[in-house]
N, C-alpha and C positions, 0 to 999 in steps of 0.2 A: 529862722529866717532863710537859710541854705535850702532846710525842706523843703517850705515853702515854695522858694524859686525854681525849687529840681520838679514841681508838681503843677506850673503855672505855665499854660503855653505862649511861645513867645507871640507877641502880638500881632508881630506881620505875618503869621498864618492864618491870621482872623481879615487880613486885609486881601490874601489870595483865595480865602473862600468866597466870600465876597466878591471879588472880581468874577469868580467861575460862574455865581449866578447872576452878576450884569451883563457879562458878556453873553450867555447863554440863552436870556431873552430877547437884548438888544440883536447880535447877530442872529438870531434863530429867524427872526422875524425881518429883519431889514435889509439883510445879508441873504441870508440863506431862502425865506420865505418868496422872494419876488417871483422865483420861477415857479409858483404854486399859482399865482394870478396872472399869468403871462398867459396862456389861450382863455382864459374867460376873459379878461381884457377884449384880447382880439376879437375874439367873438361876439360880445357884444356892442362894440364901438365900431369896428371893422376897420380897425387902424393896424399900417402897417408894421413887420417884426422890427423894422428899424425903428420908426416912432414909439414903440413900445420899448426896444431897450435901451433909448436915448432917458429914460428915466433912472435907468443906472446910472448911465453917463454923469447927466443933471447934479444925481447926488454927488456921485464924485468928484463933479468938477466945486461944488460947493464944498465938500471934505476938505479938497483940497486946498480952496481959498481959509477955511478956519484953521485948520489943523498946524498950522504952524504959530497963529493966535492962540489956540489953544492950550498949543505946547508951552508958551509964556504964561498962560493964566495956571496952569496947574504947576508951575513954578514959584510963583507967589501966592497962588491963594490956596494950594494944594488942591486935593481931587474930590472934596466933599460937597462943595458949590456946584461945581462944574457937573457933579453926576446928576445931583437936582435938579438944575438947569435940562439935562438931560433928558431924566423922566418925564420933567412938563413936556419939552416939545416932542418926545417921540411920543406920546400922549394924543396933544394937539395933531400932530403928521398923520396917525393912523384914523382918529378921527374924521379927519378931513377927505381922507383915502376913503373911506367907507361912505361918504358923502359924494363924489367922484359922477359930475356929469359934463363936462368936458376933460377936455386937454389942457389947459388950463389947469382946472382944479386938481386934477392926473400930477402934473406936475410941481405943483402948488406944495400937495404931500409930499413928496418928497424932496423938495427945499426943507419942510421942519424936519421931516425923518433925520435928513442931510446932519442940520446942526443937532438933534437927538445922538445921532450916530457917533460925532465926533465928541459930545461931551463924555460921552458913556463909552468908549472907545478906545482900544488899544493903547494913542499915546497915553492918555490920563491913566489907565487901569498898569500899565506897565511901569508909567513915572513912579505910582503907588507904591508896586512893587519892590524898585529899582531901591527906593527912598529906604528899604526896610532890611534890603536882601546885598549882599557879595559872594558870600563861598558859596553859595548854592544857591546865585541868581539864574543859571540859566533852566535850573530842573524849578524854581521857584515862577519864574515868568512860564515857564509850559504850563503846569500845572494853574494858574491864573489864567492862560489865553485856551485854555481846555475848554473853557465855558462855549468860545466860540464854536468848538468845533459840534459839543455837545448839541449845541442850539439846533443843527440840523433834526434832534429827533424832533423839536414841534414840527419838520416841514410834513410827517403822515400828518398829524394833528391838523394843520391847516389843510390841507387836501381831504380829511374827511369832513373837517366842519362845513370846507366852502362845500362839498357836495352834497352836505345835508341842511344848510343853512344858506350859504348862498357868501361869498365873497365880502358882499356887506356887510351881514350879522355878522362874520368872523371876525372882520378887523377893527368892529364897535367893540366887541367882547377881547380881542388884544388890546385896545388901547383904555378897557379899565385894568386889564390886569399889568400894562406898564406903571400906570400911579400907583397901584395897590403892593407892587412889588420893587421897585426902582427908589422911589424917594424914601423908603425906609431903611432899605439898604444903603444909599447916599450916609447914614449917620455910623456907618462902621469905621469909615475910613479916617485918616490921621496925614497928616503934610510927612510926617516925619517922625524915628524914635526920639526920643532923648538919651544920649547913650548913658545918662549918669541913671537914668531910670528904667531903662529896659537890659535887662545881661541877659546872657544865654542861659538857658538849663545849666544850674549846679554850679555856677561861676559867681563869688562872694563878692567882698565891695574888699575895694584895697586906699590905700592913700591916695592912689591915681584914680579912682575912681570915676571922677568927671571927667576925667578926659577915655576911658575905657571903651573900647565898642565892641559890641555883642559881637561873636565868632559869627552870625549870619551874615556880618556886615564886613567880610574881611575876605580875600581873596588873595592867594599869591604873593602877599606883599603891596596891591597893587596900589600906586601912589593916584589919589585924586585930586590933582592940578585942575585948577580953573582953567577953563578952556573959552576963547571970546569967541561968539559967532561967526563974528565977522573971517579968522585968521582960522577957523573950519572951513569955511567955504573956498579958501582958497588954496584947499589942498585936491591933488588930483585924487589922493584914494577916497574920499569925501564923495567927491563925483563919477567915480565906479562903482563906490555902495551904492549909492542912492539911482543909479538905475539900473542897477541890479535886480533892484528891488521894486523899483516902477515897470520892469519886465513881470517879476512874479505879482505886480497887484493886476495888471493886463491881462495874463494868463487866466489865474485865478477866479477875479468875474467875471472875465467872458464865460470860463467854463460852467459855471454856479448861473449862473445867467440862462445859458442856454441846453442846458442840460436837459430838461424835460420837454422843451420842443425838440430838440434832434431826435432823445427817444421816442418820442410818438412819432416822429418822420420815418422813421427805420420801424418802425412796426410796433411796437413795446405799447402798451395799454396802457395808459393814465396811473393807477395806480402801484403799476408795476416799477415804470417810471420817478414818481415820489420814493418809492425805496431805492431808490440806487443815487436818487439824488442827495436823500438823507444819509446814506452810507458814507458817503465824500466827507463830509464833517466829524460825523464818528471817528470813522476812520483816522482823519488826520488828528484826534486826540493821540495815538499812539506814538504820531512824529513827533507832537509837542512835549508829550512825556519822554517817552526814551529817546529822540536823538539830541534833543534839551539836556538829557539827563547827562548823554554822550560828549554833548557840548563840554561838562563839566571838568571831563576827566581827560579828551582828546583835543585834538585841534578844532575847532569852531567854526577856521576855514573849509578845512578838507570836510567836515560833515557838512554845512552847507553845500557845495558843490556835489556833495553825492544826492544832496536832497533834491537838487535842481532837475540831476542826471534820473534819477528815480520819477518825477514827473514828466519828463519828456519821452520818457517810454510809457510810461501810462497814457499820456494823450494821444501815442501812438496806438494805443491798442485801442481805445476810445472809437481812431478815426477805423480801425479795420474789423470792428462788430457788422456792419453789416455785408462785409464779404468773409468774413473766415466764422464767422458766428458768434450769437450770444454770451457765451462764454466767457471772450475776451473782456466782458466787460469786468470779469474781478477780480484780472489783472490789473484793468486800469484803475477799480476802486483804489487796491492794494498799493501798488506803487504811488500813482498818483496822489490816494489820498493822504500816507504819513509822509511822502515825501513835501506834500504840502503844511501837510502843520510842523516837520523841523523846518521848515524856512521861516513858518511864521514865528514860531521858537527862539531861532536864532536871529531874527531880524535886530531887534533891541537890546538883545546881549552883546552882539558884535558890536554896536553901535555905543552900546555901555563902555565896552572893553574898547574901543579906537579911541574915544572923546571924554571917559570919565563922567560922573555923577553930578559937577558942582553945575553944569546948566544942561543935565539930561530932554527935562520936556521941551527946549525949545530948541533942541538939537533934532530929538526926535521926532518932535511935530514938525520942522520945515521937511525932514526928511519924507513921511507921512504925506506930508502936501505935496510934497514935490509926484512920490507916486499915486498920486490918486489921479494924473493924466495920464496914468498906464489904462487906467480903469473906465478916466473917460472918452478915450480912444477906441479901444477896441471892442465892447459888447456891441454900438451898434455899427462898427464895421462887420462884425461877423455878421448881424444881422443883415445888411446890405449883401456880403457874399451871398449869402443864401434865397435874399429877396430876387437877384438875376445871375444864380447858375442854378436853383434850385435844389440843392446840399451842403454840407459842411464842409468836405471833405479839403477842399482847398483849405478853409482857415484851422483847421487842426492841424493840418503839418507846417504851417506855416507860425502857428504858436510852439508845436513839438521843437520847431528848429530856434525861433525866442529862447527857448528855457535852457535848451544848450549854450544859446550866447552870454545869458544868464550867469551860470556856473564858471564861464571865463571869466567874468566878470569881477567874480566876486574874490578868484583868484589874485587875477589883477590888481586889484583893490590891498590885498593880505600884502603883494610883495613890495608895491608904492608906499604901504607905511610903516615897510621897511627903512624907506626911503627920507621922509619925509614926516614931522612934525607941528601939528597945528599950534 
């Protein structure tokens, strides 16, 4: 039996592969992919950059409205419904998208994308996790929200199909391979271990057996008190996470958003362009894995804050590519982009470690919701900047200077619960 168990992987690493490939296609494509049909849009409708990135918004502001739903339903019904749920509408969304003769129907898509996004999404794929993992939740949550960053390599893939097939076949032929891939994945997951039936590699049953919890599931000692929503909310470090974090979902899609029209504004060729855009998410698998990993073993606070500091120099060099040169841009990849996936890393770790597990999804999905008006705020203000000055340059240093406030913030946040107990 002890063999056995020493040769049988624990099961919530079957629930973070999984996660790597829902995240992988859903962000690849809904996330990461927009800025791939952002000038054929234009171009064909002749709508303007703002109207075009008010479809980020859209989604976001719809993320927003569920995600705190969400975070309740993957609370009670666990994450295997909800991804289902998923695959259909993000299915249905791109369908509809590829179908796409107004503004309207433009936006139509991305209301289901919207609810696709959040069922398949972060809070559910993280609650997953959370549910499975302690001592090595936060290198376990990277590793799981890696998918996302991954997702960036379909964006060549979309940029050569729409330029050999046309924008519409592309996203006919994504939204079969969402049902083909999405709802069978949806049967991996699990609400929860049993801890009388899941142990750790090499760990036997003892008389306390039922009450035993796998060493994944154990962290520092750390005690998991029920925590009420309500008597969360009304803690101030509560409300310096949480827009901490509505500053990095701002940042973040504006940037992902507009990243391949600024390049082709400053000179850069289309498909030159799509690789640098795809690199951002790559890339930021690296934050998610090692400063995740770093989370584990350092302060949680102090990495965060360096991750904030790490993108706010990247976005600066972003805005000085076209005076100091091309170059700069992999700077900005670099910092920018691992400093962006440890944020996204630590987001739900900190959140885990402030508030505890016994109501994590609906902790985390208001939090979630809360920042998805970071996201519907700023992509088409940037666009408007650029609609009447005619460049970015304003709204990059003006998100550089966010990302710094950011990392105070999160400061802020560490020494208030010090203070104070929800």
């Amino acid at each position: 039996m002890n063999t056995h168990r020493r040769t049988t992987p624990y099961y919530g690493w079957w629930i973070v592969g999984a996660s790597v490939l829902v995240g992988l296609y859903v962000g690849g494509i809904v996330v990461y992919g927009f800025t791939a049909i952002f000038e054929p849009i234009v171009l064909e409708f002749g709508w303007s950059y703002a109207v075009v990135s008010f479809a980020a918004s859209l989604r976001g502001v719809e993320s927003g409205l569920l995600e705190p739903v969400v975070g309740r339903l993957v609370d009670h019904w666990g994450p295997r419904r909800l991804i289902a749920f998923g695959g259909l509408f993000t299915t249905a969304g791109l369908l509809l998208l590829s179908n796409t003769t107004s503004l309207i129907t433009f936006y139509g898509s991305f209301a289901l994308l919207a609810i696709g996004m959040s069922c398949c999404g972060p809070t559910v794929l993280v609650t997953a996790v959370a549910n499975w993992f302690r001592a090595r939740q936060a290198f376990a949550t990277g590793v799981a929200l890696s998918g996302f960053g991954l997702g960036g390599l379909i964006l060549p893939l979309m940029v050569a199909l729409i330029a050999q097939y046309g924008w519409r076949v592309t996203f006919e032929m994504l939204a079969i391979g969402a049902a083909v891939l999405i709802l069978p994945l949806s049967l991996v997951f699990r609400k929860q271990p049993d801890a009388s039936a899941e142990l750790p590699r090499g760990a036997g049953r003892s008389p306390s057996a039922t009450t035993h919890v796998p060493a994944h599931f154990m962290r520092d000692g750390l005690a998991e008190t029920p925590t009420g929503i309500r008597n969360v909310t009304r803690t101030r470090f509560f409300w310096l996470l949480t827009l901490a974090f509505t500053l990095h979902s701002a940042i973040v899609i504006t940037v992902v958003t507009h990243v391949m029209p600024y390049l082709s504004d400053i000179g850069l060729e289309r498909m030159s362009a799509g690789v640098v855009a795809t690199a951002i998410p790559v890339l930021s698998v690296l934050g998610r894995l090692g400063l995740g990993l770093l989370g584990d073993r350092v302060s949680r606070t102090r990495v965060c804050a360096v991750s904030f500091g790490m993108m706010s120099l990247g976005i600066l060099c972003f805005a000085a590519a076209p005076m100091l040169g091309m170059w700069t841009l992999g700077l900005f990849l670099l910092l920018f982009g691992v400093g962006y996936g440890g944020v996204t890393a630590l987001r739900p770790v900190l959140t885990r470690e402030y508030f505890g597990r016994e109501r994590f999804g609906s902790i985390f999905g208001l939090i979630v919701g809360i920042n998805a008006l970071g996201g519907i705020a700023a992509p088409p203000a940037t666009g408007w900047v650029y609609d009447t000055s005619g460049d970015y340059l304003i709204a990059w240093i003006a998100l550089s200077a966010l990302t710094i406030c950011a990392a105070l913030l999160i400061i802020a946040a560490h020494r208030w619960k010090q203070q104070e107990r929800p």
